[in-house]
C-alpha positions in Angstrom: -36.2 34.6 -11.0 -35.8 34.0 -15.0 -37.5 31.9 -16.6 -35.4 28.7 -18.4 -35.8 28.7 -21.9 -37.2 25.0 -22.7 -36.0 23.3 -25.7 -38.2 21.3 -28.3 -37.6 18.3 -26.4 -38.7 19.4 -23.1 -42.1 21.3 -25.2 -42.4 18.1 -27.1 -42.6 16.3 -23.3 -44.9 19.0 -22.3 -47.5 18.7 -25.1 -47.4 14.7 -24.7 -48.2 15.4 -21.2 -51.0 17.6 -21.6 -52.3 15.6 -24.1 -52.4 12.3 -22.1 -53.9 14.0 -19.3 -56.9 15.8 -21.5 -59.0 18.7 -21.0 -60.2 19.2 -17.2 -64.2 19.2 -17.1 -65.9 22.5 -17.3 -67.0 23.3 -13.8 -71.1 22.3 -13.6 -73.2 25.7 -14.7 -74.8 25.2 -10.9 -71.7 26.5 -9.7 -71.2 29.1 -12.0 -74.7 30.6 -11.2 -73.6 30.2 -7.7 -70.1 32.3 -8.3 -72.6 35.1 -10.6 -75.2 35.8 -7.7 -73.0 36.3 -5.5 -71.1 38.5 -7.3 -74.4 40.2 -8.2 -76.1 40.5 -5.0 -72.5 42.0 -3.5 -72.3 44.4 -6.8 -76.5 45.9 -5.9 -75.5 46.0 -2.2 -72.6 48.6 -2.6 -73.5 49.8 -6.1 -77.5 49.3 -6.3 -80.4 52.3 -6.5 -80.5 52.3 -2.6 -76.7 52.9 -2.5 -75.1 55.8 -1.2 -73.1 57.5 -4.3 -69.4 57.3 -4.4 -66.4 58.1 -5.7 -65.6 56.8 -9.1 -62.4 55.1 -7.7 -63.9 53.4 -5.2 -66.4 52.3 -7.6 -63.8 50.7 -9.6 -62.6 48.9 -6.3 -65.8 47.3 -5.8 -66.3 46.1 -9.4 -62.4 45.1 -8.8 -63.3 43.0 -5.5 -66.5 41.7 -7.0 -64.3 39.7 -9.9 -62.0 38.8 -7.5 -64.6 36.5 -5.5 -66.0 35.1 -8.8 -62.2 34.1 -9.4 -61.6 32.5 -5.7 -65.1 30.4 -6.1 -63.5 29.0 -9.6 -60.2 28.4 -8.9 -61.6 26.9 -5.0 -63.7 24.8 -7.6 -61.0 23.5 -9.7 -58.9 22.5 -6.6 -61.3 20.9 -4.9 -62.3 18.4 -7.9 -60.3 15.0 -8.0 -57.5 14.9 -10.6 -58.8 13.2 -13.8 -57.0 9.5 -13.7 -55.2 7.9 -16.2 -57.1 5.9 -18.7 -55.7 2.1 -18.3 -55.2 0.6 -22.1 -53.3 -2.8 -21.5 -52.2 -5.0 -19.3 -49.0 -7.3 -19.0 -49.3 -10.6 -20.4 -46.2 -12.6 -20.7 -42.4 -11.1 -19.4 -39.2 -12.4 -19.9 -37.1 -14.3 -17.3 -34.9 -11.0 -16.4 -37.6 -8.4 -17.7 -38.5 -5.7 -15.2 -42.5 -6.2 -15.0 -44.7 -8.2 -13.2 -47.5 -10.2 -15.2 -50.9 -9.1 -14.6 -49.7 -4.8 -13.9 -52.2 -2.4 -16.0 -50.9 0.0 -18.2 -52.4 3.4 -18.6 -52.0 5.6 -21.8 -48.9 7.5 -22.6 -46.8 5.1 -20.6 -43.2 4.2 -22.3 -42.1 0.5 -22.5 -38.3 -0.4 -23.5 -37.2 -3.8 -24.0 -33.4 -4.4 -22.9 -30.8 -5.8 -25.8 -31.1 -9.3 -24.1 -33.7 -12.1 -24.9 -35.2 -12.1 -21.4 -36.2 -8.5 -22.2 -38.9 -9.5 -24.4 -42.6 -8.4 -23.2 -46.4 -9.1 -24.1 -49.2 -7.3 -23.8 -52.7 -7.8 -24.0 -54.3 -4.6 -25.0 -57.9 -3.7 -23.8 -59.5 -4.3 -26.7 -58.3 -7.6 -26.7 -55.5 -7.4 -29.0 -52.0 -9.6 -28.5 -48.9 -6.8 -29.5 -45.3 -7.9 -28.5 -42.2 -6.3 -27.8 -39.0 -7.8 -29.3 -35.4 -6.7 -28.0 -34.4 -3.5 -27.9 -37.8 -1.8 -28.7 -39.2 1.3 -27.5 -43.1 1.9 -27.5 -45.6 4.6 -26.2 -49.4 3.3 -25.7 -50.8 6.4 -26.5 -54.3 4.9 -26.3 -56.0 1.4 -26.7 -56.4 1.6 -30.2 -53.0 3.4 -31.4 -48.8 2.6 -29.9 -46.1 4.9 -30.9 -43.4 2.8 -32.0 -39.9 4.7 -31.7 -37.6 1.4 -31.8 -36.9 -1.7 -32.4 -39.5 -4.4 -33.1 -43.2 -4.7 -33.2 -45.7 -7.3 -33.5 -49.9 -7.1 -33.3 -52.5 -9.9 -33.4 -56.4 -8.6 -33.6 -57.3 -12.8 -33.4 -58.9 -15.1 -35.0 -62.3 -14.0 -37.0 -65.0 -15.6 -34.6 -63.2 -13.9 -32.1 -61.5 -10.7 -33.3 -60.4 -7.9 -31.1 -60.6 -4.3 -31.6 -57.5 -3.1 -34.2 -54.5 -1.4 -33.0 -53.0 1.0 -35.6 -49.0 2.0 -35.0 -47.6 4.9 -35.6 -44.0 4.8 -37.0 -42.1 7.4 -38.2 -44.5 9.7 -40.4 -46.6 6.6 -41.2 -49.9 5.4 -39.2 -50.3 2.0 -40.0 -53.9 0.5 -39.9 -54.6 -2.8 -40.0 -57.7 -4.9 -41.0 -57.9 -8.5 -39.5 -54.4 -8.9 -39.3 -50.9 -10.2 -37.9 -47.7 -8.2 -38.7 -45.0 -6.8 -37.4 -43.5 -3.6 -38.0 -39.6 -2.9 -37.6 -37.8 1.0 -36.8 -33.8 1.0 -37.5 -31.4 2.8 -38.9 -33.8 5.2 -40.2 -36.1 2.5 -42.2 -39.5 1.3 -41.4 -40.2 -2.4 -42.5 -43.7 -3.8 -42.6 -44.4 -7.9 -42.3 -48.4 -9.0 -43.0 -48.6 -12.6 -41.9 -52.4 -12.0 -42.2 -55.3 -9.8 -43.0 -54.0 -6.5 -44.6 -52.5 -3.2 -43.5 -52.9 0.1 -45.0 -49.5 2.7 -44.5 -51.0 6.7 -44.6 -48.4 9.8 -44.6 -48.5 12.7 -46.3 -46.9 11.7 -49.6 -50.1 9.2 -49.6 -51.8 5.8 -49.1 -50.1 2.3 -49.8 -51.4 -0.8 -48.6 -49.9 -4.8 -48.2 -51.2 -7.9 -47.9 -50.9 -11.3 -46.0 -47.1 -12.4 -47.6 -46.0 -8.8 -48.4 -43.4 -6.3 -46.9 -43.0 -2.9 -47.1 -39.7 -0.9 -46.4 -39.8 2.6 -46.3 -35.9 3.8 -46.6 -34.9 7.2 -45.5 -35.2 9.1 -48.5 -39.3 8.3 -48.4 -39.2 5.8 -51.2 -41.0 2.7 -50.5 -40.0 -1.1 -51.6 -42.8 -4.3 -51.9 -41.7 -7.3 -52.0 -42.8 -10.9 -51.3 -42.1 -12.6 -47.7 -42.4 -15.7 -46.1 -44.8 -16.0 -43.3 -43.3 -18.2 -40.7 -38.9 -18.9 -40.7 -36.6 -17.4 -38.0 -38.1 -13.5 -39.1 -41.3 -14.7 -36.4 -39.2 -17.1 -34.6 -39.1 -14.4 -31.4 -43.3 -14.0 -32.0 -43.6 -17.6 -31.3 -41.3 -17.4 -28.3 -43.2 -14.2 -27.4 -45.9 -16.2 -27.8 -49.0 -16.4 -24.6 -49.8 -20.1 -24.2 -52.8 -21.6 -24.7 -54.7 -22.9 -21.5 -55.5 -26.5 -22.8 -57.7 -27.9 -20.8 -61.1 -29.2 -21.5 -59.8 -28.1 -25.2 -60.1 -30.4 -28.4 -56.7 -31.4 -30.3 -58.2 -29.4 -33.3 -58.6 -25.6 -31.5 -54.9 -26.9 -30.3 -53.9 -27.1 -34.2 -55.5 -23.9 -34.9 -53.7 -21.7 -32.2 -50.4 -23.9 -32.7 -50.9 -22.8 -36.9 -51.7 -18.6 -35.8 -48.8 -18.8 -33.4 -46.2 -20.2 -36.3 -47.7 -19.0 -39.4 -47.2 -22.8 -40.7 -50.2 -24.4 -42.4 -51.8 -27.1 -40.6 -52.1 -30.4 -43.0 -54.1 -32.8 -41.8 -53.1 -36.5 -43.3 -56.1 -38.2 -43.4 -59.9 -39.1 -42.2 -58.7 -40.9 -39.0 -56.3 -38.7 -38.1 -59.1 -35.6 -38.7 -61.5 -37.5 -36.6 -59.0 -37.7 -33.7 -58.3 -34.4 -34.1 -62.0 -33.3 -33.5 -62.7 -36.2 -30.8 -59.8 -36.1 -28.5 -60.1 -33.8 -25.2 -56.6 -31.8 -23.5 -55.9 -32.1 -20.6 -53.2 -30.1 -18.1 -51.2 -27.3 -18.7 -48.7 -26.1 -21.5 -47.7 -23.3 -19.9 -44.1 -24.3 -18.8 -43.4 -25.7 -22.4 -41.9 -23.5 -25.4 -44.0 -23.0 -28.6 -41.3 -25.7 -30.2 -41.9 -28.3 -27.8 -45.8 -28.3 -27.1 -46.7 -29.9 -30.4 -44.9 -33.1 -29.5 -46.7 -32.9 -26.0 -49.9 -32.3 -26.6 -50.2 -34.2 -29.7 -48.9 -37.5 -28.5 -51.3 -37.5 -25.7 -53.7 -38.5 -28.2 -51.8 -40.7 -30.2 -50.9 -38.2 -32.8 -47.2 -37.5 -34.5 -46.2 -34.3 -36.9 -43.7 -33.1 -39.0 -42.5 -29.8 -40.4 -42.3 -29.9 -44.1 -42.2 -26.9 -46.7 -43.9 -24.5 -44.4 -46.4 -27.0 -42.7 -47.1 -28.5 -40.3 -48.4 -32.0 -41.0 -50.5 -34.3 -38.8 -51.4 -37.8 -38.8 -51.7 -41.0 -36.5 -48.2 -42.3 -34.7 -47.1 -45.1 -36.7 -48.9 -44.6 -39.7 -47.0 -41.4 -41.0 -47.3 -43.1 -44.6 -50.7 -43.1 -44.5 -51.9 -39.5 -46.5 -54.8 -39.1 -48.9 -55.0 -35.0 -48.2 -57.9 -35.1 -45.9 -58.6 -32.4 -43.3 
């Protein structure tokens, strides 16, 4: 039977395969000492001083049938060992309402997640280094490890958390750019043949062969077609991060102060938390949460929580702004 030629596709599919599934182990040297006396002790027996002499062809048998029982005890060696498993690298998070996944499954490296067109498509991920990455619409991604996602598609967000508790970084690799973050929040967007980086936070450094460029917390990078690449300055909350807020995992409140509250509500947004004044800061840091937000959008929790402990906010010019119900006029800048 011929062989069908296989396309670069199909090789490509191959190598990714291959490489996911690493080198076997080399068999322990026990065995292979094993696998040589035998061999030796069969080789002296037929061929040794005290042997009768033969004919060179049959001499050539036995060295023939001496390498083939060294070959059965390997490849009897390689059989018998388990298969090398696949190295888990996330887990699912948060799923849309229609999205095909179940909450809680582990991912292993080299799987392929695509997001459907629809909102309820949208998926989270919590990767094992502790990292928060989301999937927008339409989005195609390969975990290739813990630390590094293919992104072929669509749109891409990462959170490494906050500094006290920062999680290992996970660098994407779009188009001919591997894109490395330091301490950072951004997202990173694949269509119609441009790449388009957002930094919220921290910094992240693009490497590809025609070199190094970096951005910062407010920047964006586009990388058209044609390899030239665009900076510019970006706003770091507004309907661009709408879907990461919606994408969002909720906080567990409980036993948590209104201040941590604030500080996740402020990461989740990107809005600045203002704080109107030293009563409204002391409530902040005195009063305890209690319950669950889980059921609650991103939009709606702040009204929830915060009134439970007599609080109000607004939304002004990219904040979010704080202070005791009733006394909204009341602001001398504290925090």
């Amino acid at each position: 039977m011929s062989e069908r030629w296989r396309g670069p596709a199909e090789e490509d599919a191959v190598r990714k395969l291959l490489e996911d599934a690493g080198p076997r182990p080399a068999p322990p040297e026990d065995d292979f000492a094993a696998i040589r006396e035998t061999a030796q002790v069969e080789w002296s027996r037929r061929y040794g001083a005290g042997a009768k002499r033969r004919s060179p062809r049959l001499s050539w048998l036995g060295v023939a049938a001496a390498i083939v029982i060294a070959g059965i005890g390997l490849v009897w060696w390689t059989r018998a060992r388990p298969a090398a498993t696949a190295t888990p690298v996330a887990s699912i998070e948060r799923v849309g309402r229609a999205a095909p996944w179940k909450v809680g499954s582990t991912l292993v490296a080299g799987s392929v997640l695509a997001t459907d067109a629809g909102t309820p498509g949208r998926l989270t991920l919590r990767m094992r280094g502790g990292a928060s990455v989301r999937l927008d619409v339409g989005t195609e991604v390969r975990l290739a490890s813990a630390t590094v996602i293919e992104l072929h598609r669509g749109v891409l967000y990462v959170d490494s958390g906050m500094a006290q508790r920062r999680a290992e970084e996970v660098a994407v690799r779009a188009g001919e750019g591997l894109f490395r973050p330091a301490g950072t929040q951004f997202q990173l967007r694949v269509e119609d043949g441009e790449t388009t980086l957002r930094v919220r936070e921290g910094r992240v450094a693009m490497d590809r062969p025609q070199g190094s460029v970096a951005a910062s917390a407010g920047e964006e990078l586009v990388v058209r077609a044609s390899g030239g690449v665009v900076r510019r300055r970006v706003a770091v909350s507004g309907p661009d991060w709408d879907w990461v807020a919606e994408s969002a995992p909720m906080l567990a409140i409980e036993g948590v102060k209104a201040r941590e509250f604030l500080t996740w509500l402020g990461r989740e947004t990107g809005l600045r938390i203002e704080v109107a004044d030293a009563a409204t800061s002391a409530v902040a840091d005195s009063c305890v949460l209690h319950g669950s937000i889980d059921q609650l959008t991103l939009a709606d929790a702040p009204g929830v929580v915060l009134s439970s402990c007599g609080l109000g906010h607004r939304v002004s010019n990219g904040a979010l702004v704080v202070f005791v119900a009733g006394q909204e006029s009341r602001r001398d800048g504290g925090t």
